[in-house]
Structures are given as C-alpha cells and as structure tokens.
N, C-alpha and C positions, 0 to 999 in steps of 0.2 A: 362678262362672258360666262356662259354657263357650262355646267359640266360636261356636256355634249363637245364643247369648242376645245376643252382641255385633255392632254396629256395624260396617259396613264400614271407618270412619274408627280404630275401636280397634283395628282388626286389624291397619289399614295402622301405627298409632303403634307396636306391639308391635314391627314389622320396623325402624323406624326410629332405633328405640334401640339397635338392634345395632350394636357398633363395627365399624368398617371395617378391615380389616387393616392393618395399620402404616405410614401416610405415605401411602395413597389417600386421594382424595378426590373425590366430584363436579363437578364443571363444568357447568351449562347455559346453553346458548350461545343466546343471544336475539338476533332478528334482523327487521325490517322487510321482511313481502311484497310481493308484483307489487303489490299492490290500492294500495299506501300508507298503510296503514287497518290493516291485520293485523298480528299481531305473532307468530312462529312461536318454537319453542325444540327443542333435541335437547342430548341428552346425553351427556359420554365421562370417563372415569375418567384421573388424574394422579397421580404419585407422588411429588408433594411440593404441598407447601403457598405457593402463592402469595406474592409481595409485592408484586409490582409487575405489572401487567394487561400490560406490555414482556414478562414469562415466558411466556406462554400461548401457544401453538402457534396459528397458521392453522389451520380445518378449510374441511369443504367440504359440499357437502348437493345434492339434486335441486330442481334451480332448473324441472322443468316439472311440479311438484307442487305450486308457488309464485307462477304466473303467472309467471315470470322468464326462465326458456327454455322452447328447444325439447326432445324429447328426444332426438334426435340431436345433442345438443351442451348438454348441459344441466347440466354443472359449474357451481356458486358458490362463490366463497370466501366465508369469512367472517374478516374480519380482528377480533380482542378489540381494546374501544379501551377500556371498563369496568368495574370488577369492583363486586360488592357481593357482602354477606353473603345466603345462601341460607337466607329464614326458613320453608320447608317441610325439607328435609334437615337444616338447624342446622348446628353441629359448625366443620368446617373448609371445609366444601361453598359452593362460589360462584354467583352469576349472574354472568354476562357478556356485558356487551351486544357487538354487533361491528357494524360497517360490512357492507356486500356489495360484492363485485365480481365483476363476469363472469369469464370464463372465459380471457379477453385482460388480465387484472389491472386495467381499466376500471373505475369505481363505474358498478354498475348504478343502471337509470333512476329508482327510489325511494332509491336513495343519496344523499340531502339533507345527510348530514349532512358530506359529504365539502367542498359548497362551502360552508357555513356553517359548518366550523370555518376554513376561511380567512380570510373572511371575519372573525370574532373575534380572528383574530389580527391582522390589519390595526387594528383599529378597538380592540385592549389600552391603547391611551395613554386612553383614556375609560372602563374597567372597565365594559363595560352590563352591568347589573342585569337578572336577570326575576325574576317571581313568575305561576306561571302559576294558572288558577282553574278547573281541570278538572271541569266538570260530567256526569254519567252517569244514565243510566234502569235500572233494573231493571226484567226481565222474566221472566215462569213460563217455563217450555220448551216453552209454545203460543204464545209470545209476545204473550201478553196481558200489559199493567203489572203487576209485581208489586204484591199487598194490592189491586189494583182488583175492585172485585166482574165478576163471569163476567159477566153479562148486565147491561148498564145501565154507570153510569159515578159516580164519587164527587162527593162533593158539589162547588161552584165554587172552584178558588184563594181562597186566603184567610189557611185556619187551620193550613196545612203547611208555610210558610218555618219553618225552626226551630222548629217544632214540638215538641210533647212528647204522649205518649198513644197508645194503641193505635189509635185511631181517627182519628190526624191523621198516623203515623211508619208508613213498613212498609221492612224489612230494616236495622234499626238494627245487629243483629248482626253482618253484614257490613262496615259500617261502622268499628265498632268492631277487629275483626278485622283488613281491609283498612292501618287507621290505626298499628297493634301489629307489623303483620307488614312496612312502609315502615320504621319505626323502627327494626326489628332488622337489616334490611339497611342502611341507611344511607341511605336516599332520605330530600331533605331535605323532606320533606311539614312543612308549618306549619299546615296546622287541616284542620279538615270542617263542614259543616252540614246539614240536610236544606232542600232547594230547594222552587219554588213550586210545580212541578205534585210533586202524589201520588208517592213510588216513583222519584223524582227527587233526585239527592244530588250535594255537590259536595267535591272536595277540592282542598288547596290547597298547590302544590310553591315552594318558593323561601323566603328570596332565593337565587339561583344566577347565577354568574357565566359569561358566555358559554356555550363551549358544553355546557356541565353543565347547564344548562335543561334543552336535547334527551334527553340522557340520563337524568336522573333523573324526565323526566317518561315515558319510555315504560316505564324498568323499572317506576314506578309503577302504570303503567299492565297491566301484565303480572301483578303482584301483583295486582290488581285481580280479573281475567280469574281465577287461579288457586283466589283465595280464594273467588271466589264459586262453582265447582265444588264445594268442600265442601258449597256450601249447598243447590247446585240449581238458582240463581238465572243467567240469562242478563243480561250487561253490554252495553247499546248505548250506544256513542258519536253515534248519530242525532242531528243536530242539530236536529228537527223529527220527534220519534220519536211523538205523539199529531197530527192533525189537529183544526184545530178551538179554542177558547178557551181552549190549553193553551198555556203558554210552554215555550218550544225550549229546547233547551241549547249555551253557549257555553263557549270558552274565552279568557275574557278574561285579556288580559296586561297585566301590571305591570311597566313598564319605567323606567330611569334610568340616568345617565351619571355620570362624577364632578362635570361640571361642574353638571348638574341637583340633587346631593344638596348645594352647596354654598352656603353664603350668595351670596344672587341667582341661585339658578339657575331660581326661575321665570320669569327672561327667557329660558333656555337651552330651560324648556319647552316655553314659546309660539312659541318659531324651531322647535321639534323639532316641532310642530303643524301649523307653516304649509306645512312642508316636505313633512308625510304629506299633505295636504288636495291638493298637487299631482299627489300620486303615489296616489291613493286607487282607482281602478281596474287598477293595477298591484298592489297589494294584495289583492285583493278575490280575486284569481286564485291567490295566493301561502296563502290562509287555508281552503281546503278542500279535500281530495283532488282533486276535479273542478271546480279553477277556478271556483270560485262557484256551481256549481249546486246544491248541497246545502244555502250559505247564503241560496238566492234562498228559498226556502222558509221562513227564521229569520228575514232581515233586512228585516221587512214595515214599521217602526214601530210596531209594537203590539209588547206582553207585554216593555217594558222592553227593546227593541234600535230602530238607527237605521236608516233606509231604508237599502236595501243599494247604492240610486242616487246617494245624494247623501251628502255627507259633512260632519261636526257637528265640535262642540266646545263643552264647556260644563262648569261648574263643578259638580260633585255633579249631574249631568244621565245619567242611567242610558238616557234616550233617545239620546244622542248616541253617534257613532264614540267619539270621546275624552272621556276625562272626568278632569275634573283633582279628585280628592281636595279637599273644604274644606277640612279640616287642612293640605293642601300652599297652600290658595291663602292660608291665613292665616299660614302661617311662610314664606312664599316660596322656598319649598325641596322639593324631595323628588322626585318622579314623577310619571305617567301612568298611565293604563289605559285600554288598546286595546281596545273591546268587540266588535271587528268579529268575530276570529277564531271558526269553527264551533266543537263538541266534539269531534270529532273530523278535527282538521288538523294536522300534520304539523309538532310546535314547533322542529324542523331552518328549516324552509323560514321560520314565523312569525318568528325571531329573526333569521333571517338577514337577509329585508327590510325590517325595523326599523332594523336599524344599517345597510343598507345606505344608504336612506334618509337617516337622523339624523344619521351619522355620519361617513359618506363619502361621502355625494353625490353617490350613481351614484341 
C-alpha cells in the first residue's frame, strides 16, 4: 500500500524509526507557562547520551509568547532539573522537565517548584510521601464531552465509575496508551480508572517522595496532552468542566510522613489534621491556579467534595476535606487524603503547603 492508502500516524512511525547519526539525540524541554495551568515543550538536539539531568545545558525560549514577559525583554531560562525517557521518539531521546527563571536568573512568578523543593529539603528528616489522584475530562475539538451524544446529554451518574462497555466507557484507548507511554518514560503512575461523570477518567502518580511528586506528576501530565493528539481527543483539567448534576474533577492527594507510616502514627495523623483544619483557608488559595476560584465551583458539598468554606474530617467520609482511609484507621498507621485540591493545581504549590503546614509549622 502506498502512502496515499496510509495514515498520517504511519507515516509519521516510518521517519521515526530512522536512526539518528552517531551519538545525537533529542531533548524536549518541558516547562510550566504564565497561566500556571499550561504545560509548553521545544526541542534541541545533543551529542551524547545523558546520565545525569547536572549534563544538560540551560536553554532559553520567548517568555511573551508564554504570558511570562514582555517582548522587549522577554528572555527565559529554562533550567533541566528532570529527565525521563522519551515514549514518542524512543531510543536514547529524553523529556526534560526544567524550572523557569527570568531574565535576572530570578524563578519566574509560576516557578513553584523552586520554593517547594526547599522547602522538602527542610522537612527530609520525615520523608513526606504523596500519591497524587489526577482526574481529567475528555473533549471532541468542539468541545463537547467526548462519547456524549451532540444534542441532549447521557444518561444520570451511576453506571460509569469503572465501568465496562461501549455504552458506559468512552476513550479507553487513550487511557490505555496514556498509561504504556508513563511507564516507558519512568513516571511513577500507579493505576487509572474510568470516573463518575461520562468521558471522565483518572490516574494515579505516586508514591513519590518530595519533590518528585511535582515532577512526575506534570511530565504525566504532558504525556497526557501528547497522547491524546494522536487520538484527536482534547484533555481538560477543568475542575468543574460540565455544569449541572455532574461531579467536578479533583486532585486528591495522598500524603504521609515517616512518623505517620509507623506504628502509632494515627496519632501523628490526627495532630497533621488538626494543624490543616487551622490553616484551611490558607490552603484553599494554595490548591488552584486562581486562589480558589476555580474550586469555588467544585467544592459545593455535593457530588462527593466538602464545602469549600468549612473544613471536615472523617474516616472513609468522601464528603470531608480529609479523609482518613478505614484500613489506616484499623491498623493505626499509614496516611491521609487531601480531597480539597482542584484537577488542575499546581502539585509544586499542593506539597509544598502540606509540609509546610504538617511539618514545619509555618
């Protein structure tokens, strides 16, 4: 069959298989924009093979094509702090996540991740644990719900939590895909499921320690975005992406300390409770691009989240802020999960004031 008969996608695999000349290799440099929310990437060729993410040169990019600058003055650095394997190129080919900094070697203003790895480093004598629980919608490129019928609306929640069937699952494919192509990079993704509204899916990064959260959860997140191009399919983070009797999407976070994962440390977790329950509108600001207003829309009390006013706790309570695992409350041991955080907030900023809170008591 000739190229006329083929796929755009078999055309692009035929170039891809072409070896690279002797000891190049790809780099894409992945980076956090103005918005907080966006995730941008570019690419430059190297002539050798990485070992350590300390090799990788600084680049630089137009930071007013990025909400970042102006354009009379609109250099960014991008500092490599990441590497993983590159599961679109293969081979010897890298992603790389980087920091930004201005133009004054400054971390620009969505540079979270610069005071949250200080912060983990302070707070190493307790190794915090996350496990983050990345929820996402898919959308057609009119953005209507993917698999939702054009006109009208699917049937009510119900028969779509982990679901099975044509009529209950729409874009499992990606799913599957998304899940193959974390694994061959090295992001530590631990499951998926399909969620309660329709077209609604979630995955799940961790455990990861400090600030290897932040990172393995937005290269995930980048895979994401990538894979679903193949399909067609548009990825919202919207944490309130349907109005209406539809549940929002969060990212709830799985957290723990050494002294929580050890015998009696569900006293360590009810002091780490009491502590956020003080600090619960300093949070509330910390867990979505726009300071809460993205979650004032999610966090109604309804569709399985807790008012976004008042602040909970409770044991296998899917309504509450906090919820402590039964399994944890019957071994007296183990974790938390934070259900306040949006689906799309910034798990730099989420971890940071967790521990800043739990652990150091700022």
């Amino acid at each position: 069959m000739d190229n006329l008969g083929k796929t755009n996608k078999q055309v692009l695999d035929r170039y891809l298989k072409l070896e690279a000349d002797s000891g190049k290799i790809q780099l894409e440099y992945l980076w956090i924009d103005g918005t907080g929310e966006g995730i941008r990437s570019k690419c430059r060729t190297i002539d050798f093979v990485p070992k350590d993410v300390s090799e990788l040169p600084i680049w630089n990019y137009d930071g007013s094509s990025t909400y970042q600058a102006e354009g009379s003055n609109s250099d960014m650095y991008l500092q490599p702090v990441a590497i993983f394997n590159d599961p679109f190129r293969l081979g010897n080919n890298k992603l790389v996540m980087c920091e930004v900094n201005k133009y004054n070697k400054l971390p620009a203003d969505t540079n979270y991740r610069h005071t949250c790895r200080e912060v983990m480093d302070r707070a190493k004598h307790e190794h915090p644990w996350f496990g983050i629980e990345q929820e996402y919608t898919m959308l057609s490129q009119d953005g209507h719900p993917f698999g939702w019928p054009k006109q009208g609306f699917p049937g009510p929640q119900g028969p779509y939590y982990c679901g099975v069937g044509a009529n209950k699952v729409y874009g499992r494919d990606i799913v599957e895909a998304h899940y193959r192509a974390c694994l061959y990079a090295g992001v530590k993704i631990a499951g998926c499921n399909a969620e309660v509204m329709p077209a609604q899916w979630e995955f799940q990064v961790g455990p990861c320690e400090g600030i290897d959260m932040g990172d393995h959860l937005w290269v995930a997140r980048y895979i994401l975005h990538r894979v679903s191009e193949d399909f067609g399919v548009v990825i919202t983070l919207d944490p309130k992406p349907m109005p209406g009797d539809w549940n929002g999407a969060g990212a709830h976070t799985n957290y723990s300390t050494k002294s929580m994962r050890e015998e009696g440390g569900l006293a360590h977790i009810e002091k780490a409770i009491t502590k956020l329950s003080t600090k619960h509108d300093i949070h509330i600001k910390y867990y979505d691009p726009k300071e809460g207003e993205d979650n004032k829309r999610r966090l109604t009390g309804r569709h399985e989240t807790s008012s976004i006013q008042d602040f909970s706790a409770g044991v296998a309570n899917r309504g509450a802020s906090i919820r402590i695992p039964r399994q944890v409350a019957e071994e007296g041991q183990g974790y938390l999960e934070d259900r306040r955080p949006a689906s799309n907030c910034d798990p730099y900023r989420v971890t940071e004031i967790i521990v800043r809170t739990t652990v150091l008591d700022e």
